[in-house]
C-alpha positions in Angstrom: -9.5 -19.2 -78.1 -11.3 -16.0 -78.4 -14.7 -17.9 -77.3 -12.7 -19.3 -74.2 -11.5 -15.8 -73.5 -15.1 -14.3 -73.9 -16.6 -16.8 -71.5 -13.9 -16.1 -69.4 -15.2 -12.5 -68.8 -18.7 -13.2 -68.6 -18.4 -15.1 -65.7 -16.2 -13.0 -63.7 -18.3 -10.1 -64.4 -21.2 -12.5 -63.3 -19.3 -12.9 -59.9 -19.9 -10.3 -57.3 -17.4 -7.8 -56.3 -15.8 -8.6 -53.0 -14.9 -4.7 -51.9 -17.0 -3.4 -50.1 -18.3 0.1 -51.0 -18.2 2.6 -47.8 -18.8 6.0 -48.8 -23.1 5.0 -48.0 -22.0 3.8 -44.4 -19.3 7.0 -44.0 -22.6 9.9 -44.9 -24.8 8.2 -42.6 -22.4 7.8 -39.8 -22.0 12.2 -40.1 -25.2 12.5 -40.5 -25.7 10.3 -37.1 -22.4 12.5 -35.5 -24.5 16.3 -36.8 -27.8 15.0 -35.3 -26.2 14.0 -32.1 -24.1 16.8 -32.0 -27.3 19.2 -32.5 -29.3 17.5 -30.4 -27.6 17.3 -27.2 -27.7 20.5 -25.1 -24.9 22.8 -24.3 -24.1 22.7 -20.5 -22.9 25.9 -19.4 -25.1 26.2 -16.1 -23.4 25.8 -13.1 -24.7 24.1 -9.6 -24.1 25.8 -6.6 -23.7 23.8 -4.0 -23.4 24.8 -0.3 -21.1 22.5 1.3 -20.5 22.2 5.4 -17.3 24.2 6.6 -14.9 21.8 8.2 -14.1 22.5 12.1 -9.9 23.7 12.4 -7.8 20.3 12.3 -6.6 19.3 15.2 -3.2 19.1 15.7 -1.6 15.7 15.3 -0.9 13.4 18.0 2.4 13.8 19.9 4.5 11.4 18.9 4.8 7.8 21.3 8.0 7.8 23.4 10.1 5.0 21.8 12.2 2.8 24.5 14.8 0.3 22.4 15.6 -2.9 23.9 19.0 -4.4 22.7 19.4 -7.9 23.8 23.6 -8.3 23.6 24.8 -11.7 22.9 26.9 -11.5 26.7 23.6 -11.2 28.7 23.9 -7.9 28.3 20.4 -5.7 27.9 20.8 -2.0 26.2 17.8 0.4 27.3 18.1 3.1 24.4 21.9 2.3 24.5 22.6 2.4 28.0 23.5 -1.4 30.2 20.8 -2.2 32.3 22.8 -3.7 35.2 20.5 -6.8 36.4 17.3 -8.0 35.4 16.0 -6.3 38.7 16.9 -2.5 37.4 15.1 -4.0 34.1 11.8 -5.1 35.7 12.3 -1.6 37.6 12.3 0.5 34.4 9.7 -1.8 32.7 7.2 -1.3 35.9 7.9 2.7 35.3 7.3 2.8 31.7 4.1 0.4 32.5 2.8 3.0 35.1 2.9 6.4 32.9 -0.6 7.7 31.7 0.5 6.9 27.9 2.8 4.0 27.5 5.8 4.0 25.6 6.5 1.7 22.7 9.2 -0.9 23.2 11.2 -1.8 20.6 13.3 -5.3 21.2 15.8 -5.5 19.1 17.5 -9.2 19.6 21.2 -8.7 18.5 22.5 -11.8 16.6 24.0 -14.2 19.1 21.8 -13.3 21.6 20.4 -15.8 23.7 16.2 -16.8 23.4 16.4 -17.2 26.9 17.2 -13.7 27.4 14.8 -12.1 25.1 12.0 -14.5 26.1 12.8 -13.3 30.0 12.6 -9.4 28.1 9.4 -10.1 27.0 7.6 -11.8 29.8 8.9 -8.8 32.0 7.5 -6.4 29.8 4.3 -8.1 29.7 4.1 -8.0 33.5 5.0 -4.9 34.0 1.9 -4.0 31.9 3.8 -2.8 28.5 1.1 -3.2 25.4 3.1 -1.7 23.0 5.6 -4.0 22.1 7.9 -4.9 18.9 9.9 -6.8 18.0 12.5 -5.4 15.3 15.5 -5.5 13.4 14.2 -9.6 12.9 15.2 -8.4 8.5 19.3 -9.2 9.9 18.2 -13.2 10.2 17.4 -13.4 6.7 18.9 -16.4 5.1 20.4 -14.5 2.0 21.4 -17.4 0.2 18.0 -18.5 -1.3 
């Protein structure tokens, strides 16, 4: 048993050791970090730069005048919440707001209900009458929900 024991421990001690020693691998990584560390130079010198001066801002643009079109389900056309009474006053207003030296913006806002006939005659009016700056909005209320 004892010779079973001793051959035992001559071939583990034959075997290599799996751990891996580190402290070699730890000095020469400082001694890598204090080299670096001496040999890179200390930058305290500043740059001066000079830069271009920027000319005053100029003020922002005034704001677009915003016209709202509400297309009622009864034929009914709002300008900024006010009846338009037939399409002729529309066109009328339309040509008006077509003719200023900066156009407003106009918002149609198709009310649920509403007729396509009437907002397509909105539109073609506005287009006629010169309007650019047209939108269409408020389009989030015909949503189908349920999906």
């Amino acid at each position: 048993m004892r010779k079973a024991a001793r051959a035992r421990r001559q071939i583990t001690s034959a075997l290599p050791v799996p751990d891996i020693n580190t402290t070699p691998l730890i000095d020469v990584m400082l001694v890598l970090l204090v080299m670096l560390i001496i040999t890179i130079p200390v930058q305290l010198h500043s740059v001066k730069l000079n830069l271009p001066i920027a000319p005053p801002s100029v003020p922002p643009p005034v704001p677009p005048e915003v016209v709202r079109l509400d297309i009622a389900p009864n034929d009914v056309v709002l300008w900024n919440g006010e009846a338009v009474a037939d399409p002729a006053a529309l066109r009328e207003r339309l040509n008006a707001a077509g003719q200023q030296a900066t156009q407003p913006e106009v918002h149609v806002r198709p009310q649920p209900g509403a007729k396509y006939d009437d907002f397509a005659a909105v539109m073609t009016a506005a287009h006629q009458a010169g309007l650019t700056k047209l939108g269409v909005t408020g389009s989030e209320q015909f949503l189908d929900d349920s999906q």
